[in-house]
C-alpha positions in Angstrom: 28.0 182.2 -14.3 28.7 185.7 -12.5 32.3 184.9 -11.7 32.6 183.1 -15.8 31.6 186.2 -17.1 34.3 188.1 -14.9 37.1 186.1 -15.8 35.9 186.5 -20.0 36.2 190.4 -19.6 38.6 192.3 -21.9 40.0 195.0 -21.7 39.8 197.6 -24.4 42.4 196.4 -26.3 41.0 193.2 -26.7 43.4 191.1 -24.2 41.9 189.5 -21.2 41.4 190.9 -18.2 44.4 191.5 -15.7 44.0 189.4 -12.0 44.3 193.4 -10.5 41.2 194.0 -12.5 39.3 190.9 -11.8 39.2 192.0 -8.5 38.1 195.2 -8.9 35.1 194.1 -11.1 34.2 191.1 -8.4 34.5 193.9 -5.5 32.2 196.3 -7.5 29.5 193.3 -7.8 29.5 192.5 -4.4 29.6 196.0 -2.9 26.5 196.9 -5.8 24.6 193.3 -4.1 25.6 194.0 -0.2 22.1 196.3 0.4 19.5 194.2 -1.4 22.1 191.0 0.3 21.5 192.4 3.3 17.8 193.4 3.4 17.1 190.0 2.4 18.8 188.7 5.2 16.8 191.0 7.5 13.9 189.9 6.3 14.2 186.1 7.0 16.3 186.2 10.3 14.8 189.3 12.0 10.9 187.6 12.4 12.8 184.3 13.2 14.6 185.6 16.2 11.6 187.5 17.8 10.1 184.8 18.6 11.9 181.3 19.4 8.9 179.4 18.4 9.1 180.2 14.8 12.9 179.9 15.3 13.3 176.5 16.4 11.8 174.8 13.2 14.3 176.4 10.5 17.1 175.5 13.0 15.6 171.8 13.5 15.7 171.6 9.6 19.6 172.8 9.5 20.6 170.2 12.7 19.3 167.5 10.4 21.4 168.6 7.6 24.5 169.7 8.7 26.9 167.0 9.4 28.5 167.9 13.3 31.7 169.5 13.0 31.5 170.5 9.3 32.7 173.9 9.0 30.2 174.5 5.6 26.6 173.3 4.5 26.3 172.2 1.1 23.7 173.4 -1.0 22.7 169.4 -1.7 22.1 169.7 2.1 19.8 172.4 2.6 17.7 172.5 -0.8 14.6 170.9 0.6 14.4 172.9 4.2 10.9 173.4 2.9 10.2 175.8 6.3 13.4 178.2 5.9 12.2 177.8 2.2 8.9 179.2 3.2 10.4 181.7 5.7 13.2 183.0 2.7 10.0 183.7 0.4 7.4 185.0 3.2 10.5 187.6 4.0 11.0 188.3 0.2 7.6 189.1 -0.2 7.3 191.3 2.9 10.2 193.3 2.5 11.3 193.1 -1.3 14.4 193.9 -2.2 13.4 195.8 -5.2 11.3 199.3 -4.3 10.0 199.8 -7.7 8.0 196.4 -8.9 6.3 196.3 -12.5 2.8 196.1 -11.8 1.3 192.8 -13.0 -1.7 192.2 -15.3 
């Protein structure tokens, strides 16, 4: 959707978008994304690798998945890793990647 909405953008006199500035606007997303990106990260991999016990079960759950000598995982693959699931939202919860919630009623 994010990278649809880039290549829609016009300019201000109406044309589309020039390659040169399709790049610019993708680069500006993903430097804006790269702190919360990488605080998330953090928050999953850091508990993992401090102790292999916890880190062996994720990584058990990715073996099964991903196909020996495949350089990429599909996302077909991995959606039902129901640990590393667990471990993605435990970290998202300890370590939110948004300061400022809205309180809930």
């Amino acid at each position: 959707e994010m990278l649809d909405h880039i290549l829609d953008t016009k300019g201000q006199d109406g044309e589309l978008a020039t390659v040169p500035e399709i790049l610019t606007e993708a680069g500006i997303l993903l430097a804006a994304g790269a702190d919360t990106t990488s605080v998330a990260i953090k928050a999953v991999v850091a508990p993992l690798l401090q102790d292999s016990s916890r880190y062996k079960r994720p990584r058990a759950e990715l073996d099964e998945r991903w196909p020996t000598g495949c350089a990429t995982l599909a996302y077909s693959a991995v959606k039902d890793t129901r640990f590393l699931e667990v471990c993605v939202k435990e970290g998202s919860r300890i370590y939110p990647s948004i300061v400022y919630q809205l309180l809930r009623e």
